[in-house]
KOLNU-584191 format. One line per 4 residues: number of its first residue (from 0); for each residue x, y, z of N, C-alpha, C, O. Coordinates in nm, 2 decimals. Layout:
<recs>
NUM	X:Y:Z:X:Y:Z:X:Y:Z:X:Y:Z ~ ...
</recs>
This chain:
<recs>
0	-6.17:10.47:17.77:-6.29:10.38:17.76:-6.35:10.42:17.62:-6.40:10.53:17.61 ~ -6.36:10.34:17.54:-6.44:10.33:17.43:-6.56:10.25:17.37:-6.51:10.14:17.37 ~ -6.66:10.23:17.34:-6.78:10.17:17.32:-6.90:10.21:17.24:-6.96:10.32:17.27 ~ -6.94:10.16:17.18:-7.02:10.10:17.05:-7.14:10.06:17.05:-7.17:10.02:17.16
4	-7.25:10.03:16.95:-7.33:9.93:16.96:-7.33:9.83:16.85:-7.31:9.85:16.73 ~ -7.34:9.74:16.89:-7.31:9.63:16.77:-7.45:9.55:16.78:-7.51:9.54:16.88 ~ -7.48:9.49:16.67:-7.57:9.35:16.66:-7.70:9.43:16.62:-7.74:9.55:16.65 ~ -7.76:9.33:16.54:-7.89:9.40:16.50:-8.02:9.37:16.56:-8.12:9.44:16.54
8	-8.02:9.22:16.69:-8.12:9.16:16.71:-8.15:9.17:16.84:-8.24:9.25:16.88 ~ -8.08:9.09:16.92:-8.01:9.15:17.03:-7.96:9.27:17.02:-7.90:9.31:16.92 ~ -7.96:9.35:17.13:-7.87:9.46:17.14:-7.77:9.42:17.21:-7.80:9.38:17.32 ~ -7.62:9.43:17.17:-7.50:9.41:17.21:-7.45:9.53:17.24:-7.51:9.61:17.17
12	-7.38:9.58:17.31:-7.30:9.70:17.37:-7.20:9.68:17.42:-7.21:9.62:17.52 ~ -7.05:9.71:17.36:-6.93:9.67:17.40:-6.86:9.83:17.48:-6.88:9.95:17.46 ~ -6.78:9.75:17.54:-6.71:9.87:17.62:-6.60:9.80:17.62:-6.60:9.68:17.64 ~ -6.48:9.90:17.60:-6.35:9.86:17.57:-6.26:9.94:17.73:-6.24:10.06:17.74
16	-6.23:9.84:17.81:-6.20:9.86:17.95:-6.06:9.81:17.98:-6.00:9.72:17.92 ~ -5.99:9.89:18.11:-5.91:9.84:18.14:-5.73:9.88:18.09:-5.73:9.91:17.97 ~ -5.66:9.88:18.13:-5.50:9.87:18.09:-5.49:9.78:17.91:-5.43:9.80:17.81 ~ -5.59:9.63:17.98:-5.59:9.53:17.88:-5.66:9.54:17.75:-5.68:9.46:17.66
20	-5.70:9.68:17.78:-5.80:9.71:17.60:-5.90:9.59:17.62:-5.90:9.51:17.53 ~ -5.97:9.56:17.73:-6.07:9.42:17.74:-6.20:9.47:17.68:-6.26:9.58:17.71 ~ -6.24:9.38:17.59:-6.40:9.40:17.59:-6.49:9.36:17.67:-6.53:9.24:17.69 ~ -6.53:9.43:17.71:-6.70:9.41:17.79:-6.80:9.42:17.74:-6.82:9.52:17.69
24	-6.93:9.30:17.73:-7.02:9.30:17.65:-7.19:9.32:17.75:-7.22:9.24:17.84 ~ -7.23:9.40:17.73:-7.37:9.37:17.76:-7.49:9.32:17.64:-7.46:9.34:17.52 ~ -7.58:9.26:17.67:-7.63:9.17:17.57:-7.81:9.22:17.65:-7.87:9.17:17.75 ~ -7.85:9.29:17.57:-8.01:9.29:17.63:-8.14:9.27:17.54:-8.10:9.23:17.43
28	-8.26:9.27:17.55:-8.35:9.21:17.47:-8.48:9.32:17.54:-8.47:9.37:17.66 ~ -8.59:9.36:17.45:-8.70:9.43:17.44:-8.70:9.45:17.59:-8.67:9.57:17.63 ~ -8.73:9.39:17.67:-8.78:9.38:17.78:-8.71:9.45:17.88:-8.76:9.48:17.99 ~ -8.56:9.48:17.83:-8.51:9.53:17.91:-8.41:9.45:18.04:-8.41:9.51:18.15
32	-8.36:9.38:18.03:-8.31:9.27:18.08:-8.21:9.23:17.99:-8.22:9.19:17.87 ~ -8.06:9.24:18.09:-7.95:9.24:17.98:-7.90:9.13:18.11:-7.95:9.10:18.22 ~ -7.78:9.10:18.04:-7.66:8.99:18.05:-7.58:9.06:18.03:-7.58:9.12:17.93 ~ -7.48:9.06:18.15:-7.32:9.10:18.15:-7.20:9.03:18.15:-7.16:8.97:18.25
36	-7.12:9.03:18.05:-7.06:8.91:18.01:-6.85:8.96:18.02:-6.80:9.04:17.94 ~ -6.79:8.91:18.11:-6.67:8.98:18.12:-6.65:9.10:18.16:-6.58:9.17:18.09 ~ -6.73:9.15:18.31:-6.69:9.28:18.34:-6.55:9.32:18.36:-6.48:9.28:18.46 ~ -6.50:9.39:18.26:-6.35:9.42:18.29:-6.31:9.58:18.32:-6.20:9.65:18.31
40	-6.46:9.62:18.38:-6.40:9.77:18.43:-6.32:9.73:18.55:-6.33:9.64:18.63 ~ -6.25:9.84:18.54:-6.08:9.83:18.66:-6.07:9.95:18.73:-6.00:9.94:18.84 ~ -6.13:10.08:18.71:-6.14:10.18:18.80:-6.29:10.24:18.82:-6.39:10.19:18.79 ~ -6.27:10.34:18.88:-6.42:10.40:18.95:-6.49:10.46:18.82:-6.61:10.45:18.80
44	-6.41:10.52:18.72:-6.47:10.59:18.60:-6.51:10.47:18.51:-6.62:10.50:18.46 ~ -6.48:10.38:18.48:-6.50:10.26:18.40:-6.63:10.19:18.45:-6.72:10.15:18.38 ~ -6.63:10.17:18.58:-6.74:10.11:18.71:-6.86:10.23:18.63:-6.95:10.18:18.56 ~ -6.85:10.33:18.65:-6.95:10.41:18.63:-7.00:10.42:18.52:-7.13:10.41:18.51
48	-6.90:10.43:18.41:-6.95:10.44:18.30:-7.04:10.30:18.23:-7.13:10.31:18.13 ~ -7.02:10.18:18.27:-7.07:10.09:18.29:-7.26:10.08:18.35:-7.36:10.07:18.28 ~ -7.26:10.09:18.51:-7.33:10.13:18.57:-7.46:10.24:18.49:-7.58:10.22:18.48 ~ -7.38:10.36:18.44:-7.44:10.46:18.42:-7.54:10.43:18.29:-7.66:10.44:18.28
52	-7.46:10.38:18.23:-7.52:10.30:18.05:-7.66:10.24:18.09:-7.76:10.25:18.02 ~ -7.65:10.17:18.21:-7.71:10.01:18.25:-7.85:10.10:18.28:-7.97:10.09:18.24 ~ -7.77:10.23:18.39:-7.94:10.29:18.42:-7.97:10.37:18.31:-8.09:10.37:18.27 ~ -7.90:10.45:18.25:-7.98:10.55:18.14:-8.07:10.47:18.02:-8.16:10.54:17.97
56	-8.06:10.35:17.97:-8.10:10.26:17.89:-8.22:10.18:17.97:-8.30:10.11:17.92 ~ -8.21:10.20:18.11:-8.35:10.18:18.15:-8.33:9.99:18.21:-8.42:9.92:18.25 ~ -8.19:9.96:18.20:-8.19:9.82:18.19:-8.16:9.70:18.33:-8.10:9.73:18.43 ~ -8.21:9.60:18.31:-8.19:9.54:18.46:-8.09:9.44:18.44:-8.12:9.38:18.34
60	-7.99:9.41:18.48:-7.88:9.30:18.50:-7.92:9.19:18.58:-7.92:9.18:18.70 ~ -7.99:9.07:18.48:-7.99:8.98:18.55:-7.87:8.83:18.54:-7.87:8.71:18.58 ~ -7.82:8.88:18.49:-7.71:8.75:18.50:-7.58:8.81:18.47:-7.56:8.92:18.42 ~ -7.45:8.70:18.50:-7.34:8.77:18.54:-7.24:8.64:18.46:-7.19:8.55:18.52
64	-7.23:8.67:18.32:-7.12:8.50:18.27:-7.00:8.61:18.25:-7.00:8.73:18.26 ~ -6.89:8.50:18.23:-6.76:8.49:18.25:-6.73:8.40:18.14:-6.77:8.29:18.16 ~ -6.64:8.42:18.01:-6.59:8.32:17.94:-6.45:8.25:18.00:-6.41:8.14:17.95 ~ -6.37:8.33:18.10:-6.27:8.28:18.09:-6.26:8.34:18.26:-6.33:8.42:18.33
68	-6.13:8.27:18.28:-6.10:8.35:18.47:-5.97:8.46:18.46:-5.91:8.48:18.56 ~ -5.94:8.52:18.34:-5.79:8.56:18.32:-5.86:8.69:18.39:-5.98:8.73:18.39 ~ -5.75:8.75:18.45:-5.79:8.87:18.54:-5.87:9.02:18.46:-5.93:9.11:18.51 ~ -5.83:8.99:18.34:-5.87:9.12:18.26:-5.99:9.10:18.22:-6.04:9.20:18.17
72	-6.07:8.97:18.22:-6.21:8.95:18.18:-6.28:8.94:18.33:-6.40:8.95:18.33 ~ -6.22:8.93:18.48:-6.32:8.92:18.61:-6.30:9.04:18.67:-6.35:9.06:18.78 ~ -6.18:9.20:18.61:-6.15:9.26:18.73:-6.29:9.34:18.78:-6.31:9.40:18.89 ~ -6.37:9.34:18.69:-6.51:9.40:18.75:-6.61:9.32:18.83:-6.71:9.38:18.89
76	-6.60:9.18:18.85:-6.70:9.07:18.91:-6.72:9.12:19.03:-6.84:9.15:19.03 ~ -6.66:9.15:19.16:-6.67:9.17:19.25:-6.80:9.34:19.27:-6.90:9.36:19.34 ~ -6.73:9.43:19.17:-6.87:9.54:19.16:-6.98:9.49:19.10:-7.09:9.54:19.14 ~ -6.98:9.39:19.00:-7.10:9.38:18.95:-7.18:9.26:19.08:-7.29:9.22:19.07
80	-7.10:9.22:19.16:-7.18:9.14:19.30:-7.22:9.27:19.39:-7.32:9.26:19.45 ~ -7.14:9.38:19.40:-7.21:9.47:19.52:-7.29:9.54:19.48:-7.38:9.57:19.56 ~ -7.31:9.59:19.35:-7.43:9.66:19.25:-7.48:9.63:19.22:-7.54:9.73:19.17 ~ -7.54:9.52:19.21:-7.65:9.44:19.12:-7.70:9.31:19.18:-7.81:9.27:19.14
84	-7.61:9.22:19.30:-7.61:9.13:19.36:-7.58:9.03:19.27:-7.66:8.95:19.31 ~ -7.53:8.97:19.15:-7.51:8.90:19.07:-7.36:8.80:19.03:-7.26:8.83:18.97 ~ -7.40:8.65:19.12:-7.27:8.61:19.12:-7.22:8.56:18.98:-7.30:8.54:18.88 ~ -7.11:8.53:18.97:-7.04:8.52:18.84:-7.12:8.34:18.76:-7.17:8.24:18.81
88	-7.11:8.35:18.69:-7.13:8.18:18.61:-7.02:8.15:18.48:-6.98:8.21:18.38 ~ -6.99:8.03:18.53:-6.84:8.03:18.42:-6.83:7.83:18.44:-6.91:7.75:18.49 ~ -6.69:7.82:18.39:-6.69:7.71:18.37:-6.61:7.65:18.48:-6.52:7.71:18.52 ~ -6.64:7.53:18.54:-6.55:7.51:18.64:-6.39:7.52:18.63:-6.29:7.57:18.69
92	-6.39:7.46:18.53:-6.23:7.47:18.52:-6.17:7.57:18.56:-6.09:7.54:18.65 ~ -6.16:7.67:18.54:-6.12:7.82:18.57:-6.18:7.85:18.66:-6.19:7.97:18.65 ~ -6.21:7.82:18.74:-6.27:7.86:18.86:-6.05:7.90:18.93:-6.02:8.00:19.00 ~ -5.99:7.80:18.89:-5.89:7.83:18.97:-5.83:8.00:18.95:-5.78:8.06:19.05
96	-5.84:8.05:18.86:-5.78:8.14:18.76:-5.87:8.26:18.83:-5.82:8.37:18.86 ~ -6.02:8.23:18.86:-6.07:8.33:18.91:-5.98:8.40:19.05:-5.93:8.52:19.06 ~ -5.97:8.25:19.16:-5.93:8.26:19.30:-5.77:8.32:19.30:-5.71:8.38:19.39 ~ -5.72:8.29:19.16:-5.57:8.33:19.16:-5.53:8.50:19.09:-5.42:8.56:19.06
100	-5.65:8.53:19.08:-5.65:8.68:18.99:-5.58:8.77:19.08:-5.47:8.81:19.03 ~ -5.60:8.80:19.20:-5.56:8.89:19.27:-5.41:8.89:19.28:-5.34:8.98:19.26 ~ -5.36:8.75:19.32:-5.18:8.70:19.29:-5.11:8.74:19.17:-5.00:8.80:19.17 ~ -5.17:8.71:19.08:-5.17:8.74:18.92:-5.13:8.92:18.88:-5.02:8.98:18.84
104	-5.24:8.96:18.92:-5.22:9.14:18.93:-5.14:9.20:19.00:-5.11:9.32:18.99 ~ -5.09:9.13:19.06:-4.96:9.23:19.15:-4.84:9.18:19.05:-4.77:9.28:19.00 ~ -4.82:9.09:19.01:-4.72:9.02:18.91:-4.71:9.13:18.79:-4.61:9.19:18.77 ~ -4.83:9.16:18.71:-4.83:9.27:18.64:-4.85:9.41:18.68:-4.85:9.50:18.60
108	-4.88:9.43:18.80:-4.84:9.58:18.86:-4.99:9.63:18.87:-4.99:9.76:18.88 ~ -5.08:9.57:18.88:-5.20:9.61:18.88:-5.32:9.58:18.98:-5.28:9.51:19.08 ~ -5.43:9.61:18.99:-5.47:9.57:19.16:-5.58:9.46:19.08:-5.63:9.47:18.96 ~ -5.61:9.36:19.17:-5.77:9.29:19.13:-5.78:9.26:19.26:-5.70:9.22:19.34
112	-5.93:9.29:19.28:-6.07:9.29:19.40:-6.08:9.16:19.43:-6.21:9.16:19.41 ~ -6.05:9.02:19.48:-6.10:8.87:19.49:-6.24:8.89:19.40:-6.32:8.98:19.42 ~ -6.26:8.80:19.29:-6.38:8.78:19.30:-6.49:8.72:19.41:-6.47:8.63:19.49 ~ -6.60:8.77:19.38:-6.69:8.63:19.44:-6.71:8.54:19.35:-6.70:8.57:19.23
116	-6.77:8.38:19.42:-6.75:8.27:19.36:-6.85:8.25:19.28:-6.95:8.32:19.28 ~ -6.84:8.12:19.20:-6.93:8.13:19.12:-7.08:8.09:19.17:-7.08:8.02:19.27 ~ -7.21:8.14:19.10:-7.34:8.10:19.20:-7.35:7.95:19.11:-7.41:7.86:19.16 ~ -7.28:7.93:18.98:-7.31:7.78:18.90:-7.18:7.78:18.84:-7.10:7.87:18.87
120	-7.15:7.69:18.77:-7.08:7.61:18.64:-7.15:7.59:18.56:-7.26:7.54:18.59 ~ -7.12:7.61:18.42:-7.11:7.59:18.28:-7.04:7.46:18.23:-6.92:7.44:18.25 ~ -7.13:7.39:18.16:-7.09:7.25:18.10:-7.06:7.33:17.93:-7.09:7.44:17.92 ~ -7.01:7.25:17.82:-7.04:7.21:17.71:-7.19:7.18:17.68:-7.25:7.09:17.72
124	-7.23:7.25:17.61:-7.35:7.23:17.55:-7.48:7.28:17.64:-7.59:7.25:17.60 ~ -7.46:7.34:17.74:-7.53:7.42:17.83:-7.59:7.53:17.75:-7.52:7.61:17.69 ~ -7.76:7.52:17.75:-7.84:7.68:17.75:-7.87:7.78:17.83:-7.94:7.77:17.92 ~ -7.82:7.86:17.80:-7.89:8.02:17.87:-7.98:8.07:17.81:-7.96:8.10:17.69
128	-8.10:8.10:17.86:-8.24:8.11:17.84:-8.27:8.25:17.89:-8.27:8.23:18.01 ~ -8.29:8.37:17.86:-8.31:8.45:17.98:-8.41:8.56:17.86:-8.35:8.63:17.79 ~ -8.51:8.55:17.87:-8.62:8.64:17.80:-8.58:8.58:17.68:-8.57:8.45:17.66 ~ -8.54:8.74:17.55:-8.55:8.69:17.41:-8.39:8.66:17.39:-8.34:8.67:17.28
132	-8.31:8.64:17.52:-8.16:8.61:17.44:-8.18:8.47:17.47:-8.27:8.42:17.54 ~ -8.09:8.39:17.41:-8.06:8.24:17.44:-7.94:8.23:17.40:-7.92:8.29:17.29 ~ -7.84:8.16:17.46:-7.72:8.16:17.42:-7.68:8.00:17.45:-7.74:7.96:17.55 ~ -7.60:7.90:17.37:-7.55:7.79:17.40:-7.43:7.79:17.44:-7.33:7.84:17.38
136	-7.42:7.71:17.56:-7.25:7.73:17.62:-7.15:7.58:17.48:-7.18:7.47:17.43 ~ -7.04:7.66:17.48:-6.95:7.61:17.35:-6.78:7.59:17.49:-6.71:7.68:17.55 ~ -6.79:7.50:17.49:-6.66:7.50:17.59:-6.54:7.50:17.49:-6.52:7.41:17.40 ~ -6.47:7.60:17.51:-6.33:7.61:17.36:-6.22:7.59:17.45:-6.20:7.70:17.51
140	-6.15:7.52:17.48:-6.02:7.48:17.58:-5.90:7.56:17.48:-5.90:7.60:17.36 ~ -5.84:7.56:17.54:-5.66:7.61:17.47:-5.60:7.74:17.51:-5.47:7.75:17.52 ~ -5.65:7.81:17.53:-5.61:7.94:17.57:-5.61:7.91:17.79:-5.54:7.90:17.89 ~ -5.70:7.91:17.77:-5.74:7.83:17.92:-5.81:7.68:17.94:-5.87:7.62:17.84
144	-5.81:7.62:18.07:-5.86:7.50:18.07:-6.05:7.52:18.03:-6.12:7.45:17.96 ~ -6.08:7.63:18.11:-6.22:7.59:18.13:-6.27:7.75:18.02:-6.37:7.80:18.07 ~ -6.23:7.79:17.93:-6.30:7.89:17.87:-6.38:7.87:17.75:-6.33:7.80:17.67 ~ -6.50:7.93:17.72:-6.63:7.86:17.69:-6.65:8.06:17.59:-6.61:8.17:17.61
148	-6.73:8.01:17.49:-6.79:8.07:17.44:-6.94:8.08:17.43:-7.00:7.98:17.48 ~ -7.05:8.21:17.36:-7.16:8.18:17.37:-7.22:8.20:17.28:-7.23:8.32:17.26 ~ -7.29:8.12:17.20:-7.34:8.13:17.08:-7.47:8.13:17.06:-7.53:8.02:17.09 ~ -7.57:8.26:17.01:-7.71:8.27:17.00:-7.73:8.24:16.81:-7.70:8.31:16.72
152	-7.79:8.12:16.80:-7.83:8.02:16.70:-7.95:8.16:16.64:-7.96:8.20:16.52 ~ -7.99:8.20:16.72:-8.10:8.26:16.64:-8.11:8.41:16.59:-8.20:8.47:16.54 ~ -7.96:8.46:16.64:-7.92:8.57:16.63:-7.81:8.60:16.55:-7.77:8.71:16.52 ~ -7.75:8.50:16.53:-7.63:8.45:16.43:-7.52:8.54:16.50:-7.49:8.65:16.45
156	-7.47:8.50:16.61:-7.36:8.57:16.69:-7.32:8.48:16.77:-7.38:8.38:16.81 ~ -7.17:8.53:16.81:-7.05:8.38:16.90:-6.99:8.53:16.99:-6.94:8.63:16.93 ~ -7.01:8.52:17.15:-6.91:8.57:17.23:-6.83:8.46:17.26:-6.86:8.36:17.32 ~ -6.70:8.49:17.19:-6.59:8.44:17.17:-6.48:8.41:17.27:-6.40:8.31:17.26
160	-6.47:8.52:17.40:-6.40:8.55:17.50:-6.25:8.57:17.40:-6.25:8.63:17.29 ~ -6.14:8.51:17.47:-6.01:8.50:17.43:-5.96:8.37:17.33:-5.84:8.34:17.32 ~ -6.06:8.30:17.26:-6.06:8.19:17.20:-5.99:8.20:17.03:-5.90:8.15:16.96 ~ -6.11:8.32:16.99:-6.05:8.37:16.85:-6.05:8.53:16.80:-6.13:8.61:16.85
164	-6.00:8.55:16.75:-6.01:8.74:16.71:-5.99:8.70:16.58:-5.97:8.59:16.54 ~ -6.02:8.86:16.50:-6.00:8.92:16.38:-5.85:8.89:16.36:-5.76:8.95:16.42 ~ -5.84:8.79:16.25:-5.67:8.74:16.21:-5.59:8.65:16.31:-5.48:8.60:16.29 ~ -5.65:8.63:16.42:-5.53:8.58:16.53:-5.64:8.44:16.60:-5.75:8.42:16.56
168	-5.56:8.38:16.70:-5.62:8.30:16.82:-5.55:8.36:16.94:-5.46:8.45:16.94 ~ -5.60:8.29:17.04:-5.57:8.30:17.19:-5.41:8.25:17.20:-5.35:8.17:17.13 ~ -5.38:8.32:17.31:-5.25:8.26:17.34:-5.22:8.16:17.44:-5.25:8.18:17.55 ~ -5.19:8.10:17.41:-5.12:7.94:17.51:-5.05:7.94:17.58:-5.04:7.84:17.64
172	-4.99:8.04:17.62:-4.84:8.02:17.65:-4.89:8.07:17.81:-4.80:8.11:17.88 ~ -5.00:8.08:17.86:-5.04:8.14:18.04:-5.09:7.98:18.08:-5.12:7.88:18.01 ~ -5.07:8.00:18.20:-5.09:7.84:18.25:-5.24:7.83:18.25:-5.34:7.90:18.27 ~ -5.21:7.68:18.21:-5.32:7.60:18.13:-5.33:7.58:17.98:-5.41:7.51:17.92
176	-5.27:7.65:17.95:-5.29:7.65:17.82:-5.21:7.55:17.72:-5.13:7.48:17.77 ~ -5.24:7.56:17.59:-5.18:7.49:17.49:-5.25:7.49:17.34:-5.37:7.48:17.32 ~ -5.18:7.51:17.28:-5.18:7.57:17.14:-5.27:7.49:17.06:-5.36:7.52:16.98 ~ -5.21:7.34:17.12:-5.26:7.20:16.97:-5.41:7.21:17.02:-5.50:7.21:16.93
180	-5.44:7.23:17.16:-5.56:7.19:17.21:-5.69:7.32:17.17:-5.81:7.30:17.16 ~ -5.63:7.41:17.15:-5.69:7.57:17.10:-5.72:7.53:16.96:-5.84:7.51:16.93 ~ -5.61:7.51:16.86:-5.65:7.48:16.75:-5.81:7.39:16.71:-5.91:7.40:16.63 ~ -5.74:7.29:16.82:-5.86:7.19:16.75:-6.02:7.20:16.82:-6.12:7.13:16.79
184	-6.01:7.31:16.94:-6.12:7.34:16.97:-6.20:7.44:16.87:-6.32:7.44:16.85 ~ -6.10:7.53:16.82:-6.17:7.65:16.74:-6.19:7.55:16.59:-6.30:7.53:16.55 ~ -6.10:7.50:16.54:-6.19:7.38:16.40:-6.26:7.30:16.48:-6.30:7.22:16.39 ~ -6.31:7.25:16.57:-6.45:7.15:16.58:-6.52:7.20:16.69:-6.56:7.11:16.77
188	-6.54:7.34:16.72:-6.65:7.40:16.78:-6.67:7.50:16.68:-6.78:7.48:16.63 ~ -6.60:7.60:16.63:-6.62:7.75:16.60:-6.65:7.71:16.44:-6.76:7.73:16.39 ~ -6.56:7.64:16.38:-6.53:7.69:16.21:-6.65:7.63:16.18:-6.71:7.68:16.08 ~ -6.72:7.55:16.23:-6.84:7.45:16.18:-7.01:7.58:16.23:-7.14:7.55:16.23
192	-6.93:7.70:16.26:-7.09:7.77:16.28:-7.07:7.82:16.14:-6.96:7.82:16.08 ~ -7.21:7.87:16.11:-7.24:7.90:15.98:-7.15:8.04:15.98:-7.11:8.11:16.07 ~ -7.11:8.04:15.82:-7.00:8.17:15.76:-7.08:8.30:15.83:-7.00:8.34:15.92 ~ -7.16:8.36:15.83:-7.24:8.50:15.81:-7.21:8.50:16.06:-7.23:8.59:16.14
196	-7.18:8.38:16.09:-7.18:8.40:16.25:-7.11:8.53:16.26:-7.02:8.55:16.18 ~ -7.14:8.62:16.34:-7.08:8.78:16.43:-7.01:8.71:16.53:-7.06:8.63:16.61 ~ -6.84:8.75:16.52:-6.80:8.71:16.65:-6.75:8.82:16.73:-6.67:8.90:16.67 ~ -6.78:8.83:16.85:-6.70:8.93:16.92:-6.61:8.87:17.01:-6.63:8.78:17.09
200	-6.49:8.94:16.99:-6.39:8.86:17.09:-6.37:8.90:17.19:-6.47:8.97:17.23 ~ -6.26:8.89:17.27:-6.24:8.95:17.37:-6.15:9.07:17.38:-6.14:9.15:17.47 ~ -6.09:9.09:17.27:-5.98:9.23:17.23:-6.00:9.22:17.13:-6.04:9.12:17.07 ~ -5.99:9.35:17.08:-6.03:9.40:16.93:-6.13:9.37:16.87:-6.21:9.30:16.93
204	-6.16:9.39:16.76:-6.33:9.42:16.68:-6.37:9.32:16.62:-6.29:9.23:16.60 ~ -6.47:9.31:16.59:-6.56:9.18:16.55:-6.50:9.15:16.43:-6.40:9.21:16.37 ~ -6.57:9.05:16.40:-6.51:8.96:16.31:-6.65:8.85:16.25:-6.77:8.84:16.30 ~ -6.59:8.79:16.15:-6.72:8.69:16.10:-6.64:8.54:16.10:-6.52:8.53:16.08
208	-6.71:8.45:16.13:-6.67:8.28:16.12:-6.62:8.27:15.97:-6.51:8.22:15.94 ~ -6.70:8.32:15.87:-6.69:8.28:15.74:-6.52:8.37:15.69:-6.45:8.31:15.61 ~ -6.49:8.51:15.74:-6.42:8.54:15.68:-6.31:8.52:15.78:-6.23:8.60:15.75 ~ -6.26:8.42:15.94:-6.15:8.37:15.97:-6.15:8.24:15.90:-6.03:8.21:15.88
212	-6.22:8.15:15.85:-6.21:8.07:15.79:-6.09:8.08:15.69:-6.00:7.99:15.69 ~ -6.11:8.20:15.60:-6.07:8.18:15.48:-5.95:8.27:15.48:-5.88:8.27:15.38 ~ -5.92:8.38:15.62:-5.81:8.42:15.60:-5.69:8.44:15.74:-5.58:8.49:15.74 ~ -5.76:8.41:15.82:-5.68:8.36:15.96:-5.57:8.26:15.92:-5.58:8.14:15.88
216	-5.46:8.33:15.95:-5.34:8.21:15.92:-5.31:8.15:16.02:-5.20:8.09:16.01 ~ -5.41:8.13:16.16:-5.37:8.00:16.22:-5.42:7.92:16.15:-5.35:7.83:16.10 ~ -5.56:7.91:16.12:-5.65:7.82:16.07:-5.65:7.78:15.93:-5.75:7.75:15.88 ~ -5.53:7.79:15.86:-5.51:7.78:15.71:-5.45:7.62:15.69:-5.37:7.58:15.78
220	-5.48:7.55:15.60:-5.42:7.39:15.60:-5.46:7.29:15.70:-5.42:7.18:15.69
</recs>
């Protein structure tokens, strides 16, 4: 388990969880009131170290998003509903992906908890409002049907989920997916935020809009 603080406005806090090297982001504001976004702790020490952060920083979890349903971004949903009472919010589409995690995990040799279901759905173009964070839901299809990113306009940052990384894109090739449809979500949602955007992905380290633009070789031509 490894983790950081990132962002200057927001306070972001990543934790790097799981077999899958998953990022986990908490996202809080003055008040003390954070957002948990992709819990991908997978055992009891990861659960804690999570947990532990949440109380030593003094912080309350009041909401529970999900960019995507792939098992390595929900295998914590189920603790963050018996710890905090907080059901998941994601996009419908994946909703199936949620229900199918547990099937999934045995395939790779690994356990997942059923999540619980979602308390809403996420549209395209949906606000999250919650004290001083606000984030705009960005629905990015390609990697999965219904996986969505979250963009704070006023904090110049994109949680990205599995959509784009430092040098690379999401992969296509898990059901639902497809490559053409990834591409053209990340050029006509992502490349059009301003160059200086913070993006945190879902694996590996941040990254800026302006410098995948100009050197990500999916997105070249």
């Amino acid at each position: 388990m490894v983790y950081k603080i990132l962002g200057p406005v927001n306070k972001i806090k990543r934790f790097v969880f799981s077999p899958f090297q998953e990022n986990t982001y908490l996202i809080s504001d003055e008040s003390g009131n954070c957002i948990i976004i992709d819990p991908g702790c997978y055992d009891d020490n990861e659960q804690s170290s999570l947990s532990d952060y949440i109380k030593n920083e003094g912080l309350t979890p009041i909401l529970l998003l999900n960019t995507h349903g792939h098992l390595d971004h929900i295998f914590g949903n189920a603790y963050i509903f018996e710890k905090y009472g907080l059901l998941p919010v994601m996009h419908e589409d994946d909703v199936f992906l949620l229900n199918q995690a547990p099937a999934i995990a045995r395939m790779y040799g690994v356990q997942s908890k059923q999540s619980p279901q979602p308390i809403k759905t996420l549209t395209h173009g949906d606000t999250l409002e919650e004290g001083d964070i606000k984030l705009r839901v960005i629905h990015a299809p390609g990697h999965s049907p219904g996986g969505i990113c979250f963009y704070s306009e006023p904090d110049g940052y994109l949680i990205a989920g599995d959509i784009l990384f430092e040098g690379s894109v999401g992969r296509s090739d898990l059901p639902g997916g497809d490559h053409h449809i990834l591409i053209g979500s990340i050029q006509n949602h992502l490349m059009i935020l301003p160059d200086p955007t913070k993006v945190y992905p879902g694996h590996g380290p941040a990254t800026t809009i302006g410098i995948e633009k100009k050197t990500n070789p999916f997105l070249q031509g």
